[in-house]
N, C-alpha and C positions, 0 to 999 in steps of 0.2 A: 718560597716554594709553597707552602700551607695558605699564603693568602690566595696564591693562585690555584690551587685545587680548590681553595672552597669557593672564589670564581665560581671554576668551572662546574662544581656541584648547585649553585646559586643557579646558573643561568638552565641546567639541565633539568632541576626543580623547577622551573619557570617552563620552560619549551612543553613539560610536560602538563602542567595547568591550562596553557592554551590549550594543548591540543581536546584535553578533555573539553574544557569549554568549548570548543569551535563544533566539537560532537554531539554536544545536547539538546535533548527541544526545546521548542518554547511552544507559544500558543500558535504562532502564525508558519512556524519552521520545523519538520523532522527532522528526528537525527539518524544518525545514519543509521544506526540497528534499526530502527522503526521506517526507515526508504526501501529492504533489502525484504523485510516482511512483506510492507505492503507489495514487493515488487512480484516476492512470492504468493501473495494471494492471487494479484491479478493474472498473473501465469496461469494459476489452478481454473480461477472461475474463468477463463476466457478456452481453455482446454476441455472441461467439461461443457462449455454451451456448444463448442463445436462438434463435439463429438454425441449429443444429443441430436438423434433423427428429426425432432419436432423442432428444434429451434435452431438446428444449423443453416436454413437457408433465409434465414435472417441476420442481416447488421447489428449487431447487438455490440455498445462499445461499453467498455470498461474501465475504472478508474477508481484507484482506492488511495485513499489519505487516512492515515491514523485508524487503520484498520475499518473504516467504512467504506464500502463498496455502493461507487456510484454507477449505476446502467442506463444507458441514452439510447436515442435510436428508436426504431419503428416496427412494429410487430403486426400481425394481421390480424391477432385475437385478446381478447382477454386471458383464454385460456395458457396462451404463451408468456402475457406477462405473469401470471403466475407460476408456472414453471420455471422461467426465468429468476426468480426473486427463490422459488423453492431449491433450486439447484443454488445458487448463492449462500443461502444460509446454511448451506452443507459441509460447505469449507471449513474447515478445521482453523480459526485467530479471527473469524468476519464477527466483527462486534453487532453493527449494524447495515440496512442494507437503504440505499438512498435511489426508489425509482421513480427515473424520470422516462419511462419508455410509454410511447404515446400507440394506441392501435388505432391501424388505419382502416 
């Protein structure tokens, strides 16, 4: 009976090493607290541009990995890419801000 609870305690110690591993980052992979962040940041910045007069009737896409926030898409001014990039770094966890928004 005692060999098989420690089994069972053996295999449960284990089941619980995976799973922390299967949750960590690495360089090329988030983990899962840091998917749920980013998922929350891009919520924010993608909420805030829309509700911006000046730059909601633009495409402006968004995309954040490891708490950098990437902006693509096309804008009519400089002045909106700056806003754009100003409203970003606003957010509350945006470490860095990566733009690619070209004006047309």
């Amino acid at each position: 009976m005692k060999k098989k609870n420690r089994l069972f305690s053996l295999f449960i110690v284990l089941m619980l090493i995976a799973a922390f591993v299967a949750c960590a980052s690495t360089s090329k992979k988030e983990s899962t607290g840091e998917y749920v962040d980013d998922a929350v940041i891009t919520t924010k910045v993608k909420s805030l541009l829309a509700a911006d007069d000046f730059l909601k009737s633009f495409q402006i896409g968004v995309e954040t990995y490891k708490s950098t926030v990437q902006l693509s898409g096309f804008v009519g001014s400089q002045q909106a890419v700056d806003k754009a990039v100003e409203i970003v770094r606003s957010v509350n966890g945006v470490k860095s801000v990566k733009n690619d928004l070209i004006v047309r």
